[in-house]
PAKE-198075 format. One record per residue (C-alpha): residue in one letter; x, y, z; residue number from 1. Coordinates in steps of 0.001 Angstrom, whole numbers, plus 500000, padded with zeros to 6 digits. Example, Ala and Ser with C-alpha at 12.3 -4.5 7.8 and 13.67 -1.06 7.14 Angstrom:
% PAKE-198075
- markol:X:Y:Z:bake
- A:512300:495500:507800:1
- S:513670:498940:507140:2
//
This chain:
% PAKE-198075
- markol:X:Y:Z:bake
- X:091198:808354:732815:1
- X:090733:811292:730774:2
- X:088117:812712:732968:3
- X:091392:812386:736372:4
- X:093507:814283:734061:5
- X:091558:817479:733595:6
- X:091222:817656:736385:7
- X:094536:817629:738013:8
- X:095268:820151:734916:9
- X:092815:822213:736750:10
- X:094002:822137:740292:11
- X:097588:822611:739308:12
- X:096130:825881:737040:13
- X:094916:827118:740285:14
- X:097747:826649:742237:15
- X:099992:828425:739737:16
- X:098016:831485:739571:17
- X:097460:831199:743792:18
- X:101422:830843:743790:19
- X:101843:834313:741422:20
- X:099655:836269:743093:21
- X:101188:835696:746596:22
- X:104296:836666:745396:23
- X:102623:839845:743841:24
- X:101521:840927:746854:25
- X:104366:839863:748466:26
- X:106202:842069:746370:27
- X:103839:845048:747130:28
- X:103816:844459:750292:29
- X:107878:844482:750544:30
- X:107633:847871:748105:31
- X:105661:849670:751046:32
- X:107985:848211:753652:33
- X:110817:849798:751628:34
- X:109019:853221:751261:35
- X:107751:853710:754666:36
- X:111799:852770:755693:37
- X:112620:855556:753752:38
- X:109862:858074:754847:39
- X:110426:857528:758510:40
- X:114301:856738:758328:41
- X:116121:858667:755310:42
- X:113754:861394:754493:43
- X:112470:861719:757767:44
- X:114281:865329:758183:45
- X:113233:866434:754500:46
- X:109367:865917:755020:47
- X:109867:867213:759005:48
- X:111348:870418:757200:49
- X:108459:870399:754806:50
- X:105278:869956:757497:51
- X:107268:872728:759675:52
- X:107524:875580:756299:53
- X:103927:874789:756233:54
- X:103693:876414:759720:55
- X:106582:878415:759247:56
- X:106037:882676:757734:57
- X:109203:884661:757083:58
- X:108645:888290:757105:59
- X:111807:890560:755658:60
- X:113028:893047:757531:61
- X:114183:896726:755415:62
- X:116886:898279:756827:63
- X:116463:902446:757324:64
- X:118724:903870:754361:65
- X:121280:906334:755749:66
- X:121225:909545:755708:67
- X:123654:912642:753935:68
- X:124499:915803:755754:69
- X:126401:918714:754613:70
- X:128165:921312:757681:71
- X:125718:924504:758168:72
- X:128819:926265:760024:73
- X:126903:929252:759615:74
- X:124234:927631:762041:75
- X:127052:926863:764552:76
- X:130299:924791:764554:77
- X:128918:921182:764687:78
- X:125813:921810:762830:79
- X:124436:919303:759909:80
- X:122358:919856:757603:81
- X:120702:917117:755779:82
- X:120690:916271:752048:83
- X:119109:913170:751670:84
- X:116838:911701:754297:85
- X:114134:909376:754451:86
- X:110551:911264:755469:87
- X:107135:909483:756439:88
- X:104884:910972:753654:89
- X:101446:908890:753584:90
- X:099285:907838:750303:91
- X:095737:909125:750731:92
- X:092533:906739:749703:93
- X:089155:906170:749294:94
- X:086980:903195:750330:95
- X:084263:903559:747865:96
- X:081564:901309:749326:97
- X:082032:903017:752414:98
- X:080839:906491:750668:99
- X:077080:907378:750568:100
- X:077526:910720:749129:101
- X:079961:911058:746600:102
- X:079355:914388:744977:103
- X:079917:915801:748635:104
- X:083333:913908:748905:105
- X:084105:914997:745917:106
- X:083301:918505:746379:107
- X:085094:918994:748952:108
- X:088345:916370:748285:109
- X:089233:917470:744943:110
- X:090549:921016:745705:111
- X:092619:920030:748536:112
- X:094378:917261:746550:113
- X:094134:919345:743745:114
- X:092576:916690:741906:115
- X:090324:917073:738642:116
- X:086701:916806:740130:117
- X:085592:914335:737117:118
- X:088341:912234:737657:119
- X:087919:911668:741556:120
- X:084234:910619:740990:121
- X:085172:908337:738654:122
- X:087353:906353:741597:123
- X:084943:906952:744154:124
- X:082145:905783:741900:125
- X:083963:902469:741261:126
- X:081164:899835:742816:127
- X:082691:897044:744864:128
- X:085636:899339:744932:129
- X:087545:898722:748817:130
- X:090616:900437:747947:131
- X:091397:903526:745452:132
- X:094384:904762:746054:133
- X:094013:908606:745381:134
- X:097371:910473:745735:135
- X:100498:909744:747506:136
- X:103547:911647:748893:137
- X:101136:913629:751488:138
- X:102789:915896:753802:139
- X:101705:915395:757569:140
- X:099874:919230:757495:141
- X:098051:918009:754180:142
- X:096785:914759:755996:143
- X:095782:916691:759032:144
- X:093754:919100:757039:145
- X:091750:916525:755299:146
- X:091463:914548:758357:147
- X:089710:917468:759836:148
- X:087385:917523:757062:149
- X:085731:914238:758493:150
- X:084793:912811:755485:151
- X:083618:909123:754904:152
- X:085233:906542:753606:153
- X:088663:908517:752861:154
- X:091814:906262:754955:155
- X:095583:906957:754969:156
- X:098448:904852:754721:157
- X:102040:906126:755975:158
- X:105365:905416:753413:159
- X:108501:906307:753800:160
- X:110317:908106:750778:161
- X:113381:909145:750008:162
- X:113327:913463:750788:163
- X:115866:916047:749416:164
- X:115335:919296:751959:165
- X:118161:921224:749273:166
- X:115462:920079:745812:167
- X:118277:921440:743074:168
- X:121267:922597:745572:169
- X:124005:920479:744588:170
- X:121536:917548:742829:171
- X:124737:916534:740949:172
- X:126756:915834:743986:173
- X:124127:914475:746098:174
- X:122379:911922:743647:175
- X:119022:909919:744129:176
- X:117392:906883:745165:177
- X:115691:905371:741968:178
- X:114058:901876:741042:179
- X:115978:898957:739972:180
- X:113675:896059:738871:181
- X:111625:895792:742463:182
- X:114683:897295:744444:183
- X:115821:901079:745671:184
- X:119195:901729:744788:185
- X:121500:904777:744700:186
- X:121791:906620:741699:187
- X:124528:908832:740326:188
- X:126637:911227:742877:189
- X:127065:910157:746751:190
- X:123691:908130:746579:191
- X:124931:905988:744158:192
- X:128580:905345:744632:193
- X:127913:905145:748323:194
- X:125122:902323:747624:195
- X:126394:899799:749684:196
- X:126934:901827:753186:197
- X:123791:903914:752801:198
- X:121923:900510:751786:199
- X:122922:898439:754693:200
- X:121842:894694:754976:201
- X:118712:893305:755155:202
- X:117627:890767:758033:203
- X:114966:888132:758377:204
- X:112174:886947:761147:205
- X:111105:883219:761201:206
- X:107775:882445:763138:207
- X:105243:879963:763273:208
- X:101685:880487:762332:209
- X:098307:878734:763389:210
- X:095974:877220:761307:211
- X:094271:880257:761062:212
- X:097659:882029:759817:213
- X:098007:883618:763148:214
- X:100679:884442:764937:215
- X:101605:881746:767872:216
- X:103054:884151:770735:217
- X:104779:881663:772523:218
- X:106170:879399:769679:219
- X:109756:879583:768734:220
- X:110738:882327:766888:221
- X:114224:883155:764763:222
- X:115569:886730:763539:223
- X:118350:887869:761746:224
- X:118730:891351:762442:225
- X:118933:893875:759540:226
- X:121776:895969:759421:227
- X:120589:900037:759029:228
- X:122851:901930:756518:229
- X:125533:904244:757472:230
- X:125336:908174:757538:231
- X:127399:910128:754974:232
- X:128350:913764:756233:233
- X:129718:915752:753089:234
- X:132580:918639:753457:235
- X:130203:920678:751831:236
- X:129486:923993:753822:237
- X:126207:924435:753048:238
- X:126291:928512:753234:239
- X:129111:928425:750238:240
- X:127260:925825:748558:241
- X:123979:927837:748548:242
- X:125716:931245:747123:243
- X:128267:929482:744664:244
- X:124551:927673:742806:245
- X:122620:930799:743151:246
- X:125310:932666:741800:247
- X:126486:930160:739022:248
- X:122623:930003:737895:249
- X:122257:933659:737236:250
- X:125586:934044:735380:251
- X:124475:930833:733023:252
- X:121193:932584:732346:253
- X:122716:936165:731717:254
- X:125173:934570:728895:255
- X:122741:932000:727617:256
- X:125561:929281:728506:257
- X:124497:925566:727633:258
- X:125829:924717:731249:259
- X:128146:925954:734207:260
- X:129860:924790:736449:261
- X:131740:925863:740228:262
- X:134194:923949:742285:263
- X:135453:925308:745617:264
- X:138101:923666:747407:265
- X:140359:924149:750297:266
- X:143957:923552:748737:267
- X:145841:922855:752054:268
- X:143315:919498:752816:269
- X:142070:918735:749398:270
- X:138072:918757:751152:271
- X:135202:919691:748441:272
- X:133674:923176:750026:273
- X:131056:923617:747049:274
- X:130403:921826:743782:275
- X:128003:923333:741831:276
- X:126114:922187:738151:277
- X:123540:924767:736642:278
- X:121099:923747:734993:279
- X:119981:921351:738053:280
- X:116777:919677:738982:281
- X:114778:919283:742095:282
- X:115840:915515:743665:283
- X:112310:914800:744388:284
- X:110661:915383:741017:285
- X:113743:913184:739453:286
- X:111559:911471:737123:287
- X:110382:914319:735549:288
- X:113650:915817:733569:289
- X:113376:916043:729869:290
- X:116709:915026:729307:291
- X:118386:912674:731858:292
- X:122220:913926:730800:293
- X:121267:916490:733152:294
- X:121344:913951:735987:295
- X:125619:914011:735376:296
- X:127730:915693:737674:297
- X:129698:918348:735023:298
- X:132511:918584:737298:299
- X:134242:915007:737103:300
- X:131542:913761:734265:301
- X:132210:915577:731122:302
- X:136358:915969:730075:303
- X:136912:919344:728050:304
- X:139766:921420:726416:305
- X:140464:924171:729613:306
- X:141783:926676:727344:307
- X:144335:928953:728625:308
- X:144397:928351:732243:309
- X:146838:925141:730908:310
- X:149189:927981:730421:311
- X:150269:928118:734363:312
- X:150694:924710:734373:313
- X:152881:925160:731255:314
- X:154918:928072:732940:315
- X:154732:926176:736593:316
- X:157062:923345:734766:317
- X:159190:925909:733273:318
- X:159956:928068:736173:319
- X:160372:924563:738164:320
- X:163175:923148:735760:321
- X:164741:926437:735654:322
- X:163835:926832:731541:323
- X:162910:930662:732456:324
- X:162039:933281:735038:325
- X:159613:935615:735055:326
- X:161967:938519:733652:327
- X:163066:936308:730400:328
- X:162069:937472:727940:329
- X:161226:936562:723837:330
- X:159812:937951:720601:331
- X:156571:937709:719778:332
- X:155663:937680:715942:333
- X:152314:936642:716309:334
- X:152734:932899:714906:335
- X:155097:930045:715876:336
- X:155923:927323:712996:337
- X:155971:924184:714342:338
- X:155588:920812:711930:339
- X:154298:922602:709235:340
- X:151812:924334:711264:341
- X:151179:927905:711653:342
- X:149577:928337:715183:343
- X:148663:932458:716071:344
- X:147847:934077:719401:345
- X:144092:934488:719975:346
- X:144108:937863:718902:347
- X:146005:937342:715898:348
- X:148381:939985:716678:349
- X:152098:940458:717614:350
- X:153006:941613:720418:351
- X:156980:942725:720072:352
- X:159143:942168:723462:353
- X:157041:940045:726114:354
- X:158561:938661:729428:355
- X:156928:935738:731070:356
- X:154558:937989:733655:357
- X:153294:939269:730769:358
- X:152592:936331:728832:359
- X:150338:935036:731332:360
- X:148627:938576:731938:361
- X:147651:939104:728270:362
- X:147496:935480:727293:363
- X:149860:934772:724647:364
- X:149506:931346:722792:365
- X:153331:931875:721204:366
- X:154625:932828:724676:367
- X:153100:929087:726312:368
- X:154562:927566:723375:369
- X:157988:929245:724284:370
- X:157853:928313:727969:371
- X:157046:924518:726757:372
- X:159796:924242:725057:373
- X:162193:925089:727406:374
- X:161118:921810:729513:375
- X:160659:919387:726576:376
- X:158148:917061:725152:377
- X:159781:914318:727671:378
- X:159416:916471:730639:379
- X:156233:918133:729542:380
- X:154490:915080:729553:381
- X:155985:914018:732874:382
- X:154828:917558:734528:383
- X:150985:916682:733301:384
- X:150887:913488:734965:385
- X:152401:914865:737748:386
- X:149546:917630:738298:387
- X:147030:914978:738247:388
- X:145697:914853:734235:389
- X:145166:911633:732528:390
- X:144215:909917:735852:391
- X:141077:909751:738084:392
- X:141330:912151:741286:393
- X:139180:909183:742983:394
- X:136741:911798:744701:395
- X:134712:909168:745095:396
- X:131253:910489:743083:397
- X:129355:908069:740493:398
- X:130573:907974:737490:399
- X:134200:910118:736854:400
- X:135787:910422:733797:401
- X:139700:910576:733484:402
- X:139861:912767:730232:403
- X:142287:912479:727404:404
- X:145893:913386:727520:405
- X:147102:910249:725006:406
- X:148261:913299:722497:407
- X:150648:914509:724758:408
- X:151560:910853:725614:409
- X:152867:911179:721992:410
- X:155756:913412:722805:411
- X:155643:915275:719694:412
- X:156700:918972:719769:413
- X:152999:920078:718106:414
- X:151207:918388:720516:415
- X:153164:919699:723295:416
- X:152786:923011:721894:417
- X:149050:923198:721686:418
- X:148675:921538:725108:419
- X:150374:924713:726655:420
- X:147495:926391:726088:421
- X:144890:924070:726762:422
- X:143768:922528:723447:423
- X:144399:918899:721881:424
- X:143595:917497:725570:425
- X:140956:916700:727536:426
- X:140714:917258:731577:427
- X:137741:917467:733906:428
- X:137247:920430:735652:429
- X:138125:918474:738981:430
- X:141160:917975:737514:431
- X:141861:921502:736576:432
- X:140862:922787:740269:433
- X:143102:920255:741877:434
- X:145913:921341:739713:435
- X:146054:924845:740620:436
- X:145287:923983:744283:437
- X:148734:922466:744411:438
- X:150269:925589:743114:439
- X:148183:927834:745934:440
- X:149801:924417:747723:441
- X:153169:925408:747657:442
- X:153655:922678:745290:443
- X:152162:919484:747093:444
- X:149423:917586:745074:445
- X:146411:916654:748010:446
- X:143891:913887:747028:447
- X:140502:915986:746500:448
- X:137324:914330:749010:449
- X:134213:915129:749553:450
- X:133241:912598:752075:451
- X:133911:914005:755848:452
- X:132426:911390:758053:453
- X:131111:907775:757320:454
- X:128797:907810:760599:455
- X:127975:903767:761146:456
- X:124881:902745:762847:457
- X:127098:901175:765685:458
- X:128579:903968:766539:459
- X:131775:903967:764729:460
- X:132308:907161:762529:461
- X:135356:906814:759653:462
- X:136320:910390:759466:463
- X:138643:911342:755891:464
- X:141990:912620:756755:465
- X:143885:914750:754149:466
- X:145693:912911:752032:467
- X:149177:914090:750715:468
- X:150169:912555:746893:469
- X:153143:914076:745924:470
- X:155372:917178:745372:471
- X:155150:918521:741997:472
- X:156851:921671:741755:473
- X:159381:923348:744311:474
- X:158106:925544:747071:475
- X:160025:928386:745257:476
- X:157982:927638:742056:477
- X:154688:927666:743580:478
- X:155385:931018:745185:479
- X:156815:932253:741988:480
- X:154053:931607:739982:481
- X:151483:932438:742235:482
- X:153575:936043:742133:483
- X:152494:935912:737879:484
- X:148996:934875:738446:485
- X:148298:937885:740899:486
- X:149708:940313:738232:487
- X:147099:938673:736285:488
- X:144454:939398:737687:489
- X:145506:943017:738851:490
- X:146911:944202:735336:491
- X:145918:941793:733482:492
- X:143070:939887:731425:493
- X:141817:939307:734369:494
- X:141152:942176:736262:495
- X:137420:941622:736856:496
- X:138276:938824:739384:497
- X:139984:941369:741603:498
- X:138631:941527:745213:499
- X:139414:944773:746725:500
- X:142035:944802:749111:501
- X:143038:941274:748368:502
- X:145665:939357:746225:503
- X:143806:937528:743926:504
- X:145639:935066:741989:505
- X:144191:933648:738632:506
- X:143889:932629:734968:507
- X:141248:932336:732366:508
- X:140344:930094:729724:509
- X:138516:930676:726390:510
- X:138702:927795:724294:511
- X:137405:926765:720966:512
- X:135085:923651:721315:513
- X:134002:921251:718262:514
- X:130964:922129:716461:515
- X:129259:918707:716303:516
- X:127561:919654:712808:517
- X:131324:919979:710890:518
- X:133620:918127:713344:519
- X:136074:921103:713343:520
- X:137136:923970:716018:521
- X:134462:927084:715989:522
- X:135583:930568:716457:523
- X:131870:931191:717325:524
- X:131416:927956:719958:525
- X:133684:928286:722909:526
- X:133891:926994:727080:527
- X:134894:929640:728941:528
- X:137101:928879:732353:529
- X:138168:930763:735375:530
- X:140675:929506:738131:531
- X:142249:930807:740866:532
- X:142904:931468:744995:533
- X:142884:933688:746998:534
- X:144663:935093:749448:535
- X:147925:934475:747793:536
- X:150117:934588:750550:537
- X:147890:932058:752539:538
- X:145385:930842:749992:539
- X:142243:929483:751822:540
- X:140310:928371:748405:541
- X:140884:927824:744907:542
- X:138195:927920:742873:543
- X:136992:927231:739327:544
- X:134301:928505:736920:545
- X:133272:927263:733964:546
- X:130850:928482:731324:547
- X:129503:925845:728272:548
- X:129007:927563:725029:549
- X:127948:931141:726471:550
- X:126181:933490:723975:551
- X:127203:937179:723135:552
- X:130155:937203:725291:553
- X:133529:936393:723648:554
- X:136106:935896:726386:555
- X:135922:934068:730086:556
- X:137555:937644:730878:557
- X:134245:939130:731091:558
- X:132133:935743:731808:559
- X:133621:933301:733674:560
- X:136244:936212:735827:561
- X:133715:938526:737072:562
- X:131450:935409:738513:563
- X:134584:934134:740718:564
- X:135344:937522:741783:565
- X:131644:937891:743067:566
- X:131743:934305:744983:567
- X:135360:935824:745882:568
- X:133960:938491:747931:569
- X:131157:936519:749831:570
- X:134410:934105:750636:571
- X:136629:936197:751651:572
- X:133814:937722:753952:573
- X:132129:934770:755258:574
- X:135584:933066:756014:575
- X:136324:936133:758048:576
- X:139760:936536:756099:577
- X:141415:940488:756792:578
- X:142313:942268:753646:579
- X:145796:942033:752250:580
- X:146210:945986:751947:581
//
């Protein structure tokens, strides 16, 4: 009996364990089912996606960066020039293995590239070496003159770079094409606030590959087309441009000036016709400036106190709400009082009996303070916002500054007083020019632009039309004062701007600037400014000159004056303008 027992203990044991390892595999078996359901059913498009990449290369495709032109009228009427274009240049190098002889090579190579001859056999002595790249940025005449040289083991490779035909003409304006992370981008001037046109959009191509990473020619194939970047033709005229830098350059060497600066504009349109920044650098060689402030365009970049060219805007409001004439006349003692400040005239002298003429033609500080005051802090204020200070000229350049007229803003009588003559504020040269364009306007404000043409890559070309902002002073005014500013120049301060045989109208500026060691004005550190047009009946440019910090010259009169009479002349010549007597 106990012997039936176990063994019926036994059998059941086994049947158990036969029992829970069915279901086990049962289980698995179901678990596979299940997987396989969702391989072939729900992921099916996943891992079809997956096997297909596998097969699948996408190349990306670089759009060609557009072009900038500036107008070489000089060349004929529809001319361009270009300023910024991209240039096949090709990277010259060695295949050391390939190379039996390599003092020979060397030899020979190292004067053409102009290579040390130590250092090129040390990379054509590398063993194992395949590739050493040796120098890049060939011209096409360099690669043909080592090609002819037939030497062993020595390969080119073409790139494409970013070339500047103009080097240091107009750097400021034009900008550069610089690294950003692994990506070219626009920097500074046109280059960089144009990014996104010049850039275009890239594009894609999709093929399929062989096992061997081939190419399958017949397979399907997808492509998204890259977009090439638009062309950017500047109003520039590249003749003006050329003399205006030239010119600017020798005048900030001569006076030892920190910097310099020269706008030209055509004051009926508002279009740029030169902008000029001395000292420059060659757009190639961008990477090699010692000081990269020098990359910023002076002209919309870097707010300063004008001096006493504010002084026609200061007598433009007062002629235009009738608070004098140019026959009224006041006393000058030498000083005004005003707040419990004592502000003199820059000579320090008094002048007796002065009408208005003549307080722009010897540049009397107590004479702008008299005109201001016939219009008013209130009005004052209104009259600089009116002429464009305080707010962005949108000239559509990288990076411009708006200056700093919040003193003014103030409406206080002392702050009015020493804004009539062009201290206490701040105002881009841009700014300046565009002011006294709308006087040589007959009063009408026009948006300044540089940009001519956008030239699309279908076809399409955006071309700027002169924009109008606003009246500021009466017709009458404008001719008025544009009467005072020609006296100025022919018996005035001015004098050395005179053209012969022309009406010149202008002003100059000498201002005190902060000496950055004591915070406070300097007799002895000053900006010097010149602005006018010419002819005044029919002005065809206003232009302005400025001088940073010149050396052992004291007044713009004999800086700043004598260089816009000498770009004067070439103008007036060059735009084929007949004298005025």
């Amino acid at each position: 009996m106990i012997l039936r027992s176990n063994r019926n203990s036994s059998w059941l044991l086994k049947t158990d364990r036969l029992t829970i390892l069915s279901i086990v595999i049962f289980l698995f078996m179901g678990l596979i089912i299940i997987q396989l359901i969702n391989l072939q059913i729900f992921q099916h498009g996943k891992y079809k996606d997956m096997a297909e990449l596998q097969h699948l290369s996408e190349k990306e495709l670089i759009p060609d960066r557009g072009g900038i032109y500036i107008h070489d009228y000089q060349a004929g009427e529809n001319i361009l020039y270009p300023a910024a274009i991209n240039k096949k240049f090709y990277l010259v190098y060695a295949v050391p293995t390939q190379i039996k002889n390599i003092n020979a090579v060397v030899k020979i190579l190292a004067p053409v590239l102009e290579m040390d001859e130590e250092a090129l056999y040390q990379r054509l002595a590398k063993e194992d070496d395949i590739y050493e790249p040796l120098k890049r940025k060939l011209e096409e005449e360099k690669k043909i003159e080592i090609e002819a040289l037939g030497l062993e083991g020595i390969r080119f490779e073409e790139e494409v770079y970013r070339y500047y035909p103009e080097k240091n003409i107009g750097a400021q304006v034009v900008g550069f094409v610089g690294y950003s992370g692994d990506d070219l981008v626009g920097r500074y001037g046109a280059e960089g606030y144009w990014q996104e046109e010049l850039a275009g959009e890239r594009g894609s191509f999709v093929f399929e590959r062989d096992a061997f990473g081939r190419l399958i020619p017949v397979a399907k194939r997808t492509k998204a087309a890259q977009r090439n970047g638009a062309d950017l033709v500047l109003t520039l005229d590249r003749s003006i441009q050329f003399t205006a830098c030239r010119s600017l350059e020798a005048t900030v060497l001569k006076y030892g000036a920190d910097n310099g600066t020269v706008i030209i504009m055509d004051p009926k349109t508002g279009a740029i016709l030169s902008m000029c920044d001395y000292p420059s650098f060659d757009l190639n060689e961008y990477n090699k400036v010692e000081d990269i402030a020098i990359y910023n365009n002076s002209a919309i970049f870097e707010p300063y106190e004008p001096g006493s060219v504010i002084k026609g805007i200061a007598m433009a409001a007062a002629l235009d709400v009738g608070g004098v004439t140019p026959a009224t006349t006041y006393e000058d003692t030498g000083t005004v009082e005003i707040a419990g400040y004592t502000i003199h005239n820059s000579d320090g002298e008094a002048h007796g009996i002065k009408n208005m003429t003549q307080v722009l033609e010897e540049s009397l500080n107590t004479g702008a303070i008299y005109a201001a005051q016939t219009v008013g802090t209130e009005m004052f204020y209104n009259y600089m916002l009116r002429f464009g200070f305080g707010q962005p000229t949108g000239i559509q350049l990288d990076t411009e500054k708006i200056g700093d007229i919040a003193n003014i803003s103030y409406k206080k009588e002392i702050f009015m007083a020493t804004a009539s003559f062009g201290q206490g504020f701040t105002a881009t040269p841009l700014q300046v020019l565009n002011a006294f364009a709308a006087i040589a306007n007959k009063g009408k404000l026009m948006k300044p632009y540089i940009i001519d043409e956008v030239r699309h890559p279908d076809g399409k070309v955006e071309k700027t039309q002169p924009q109008f902002l606003r009246q500021i002073i009466l017709e009458k005014t404008a001719n008025t004062l544009g009467a005072m500013l020609a006296s100025v120049v022919k018996y005035g301060h001015a004098d050395k701007a005179a053209v012969e045989g022309y009406y010149i109208a202008g002003k100059t500026g000498t201002a005190q600037a902060v000496d950055p060691g004591t915070g406070r004005y300097s007799a002895d550190i000053t900006n010097h400014t010149f602005v006018g047009f010419a002819p005044v009946d029919n002005p065809a440019f206003v232009m302005l000159i400025k001088l940073d910090r010149p050396r052992n010259v004291e007044w713009a009169a004999s800086s700043a004056a004598p260089l816009f009479g000498e770009i004067a002349q070439f103008l007036l010549n060059y735009l084929e303008i007949p004298p005025s007597y």
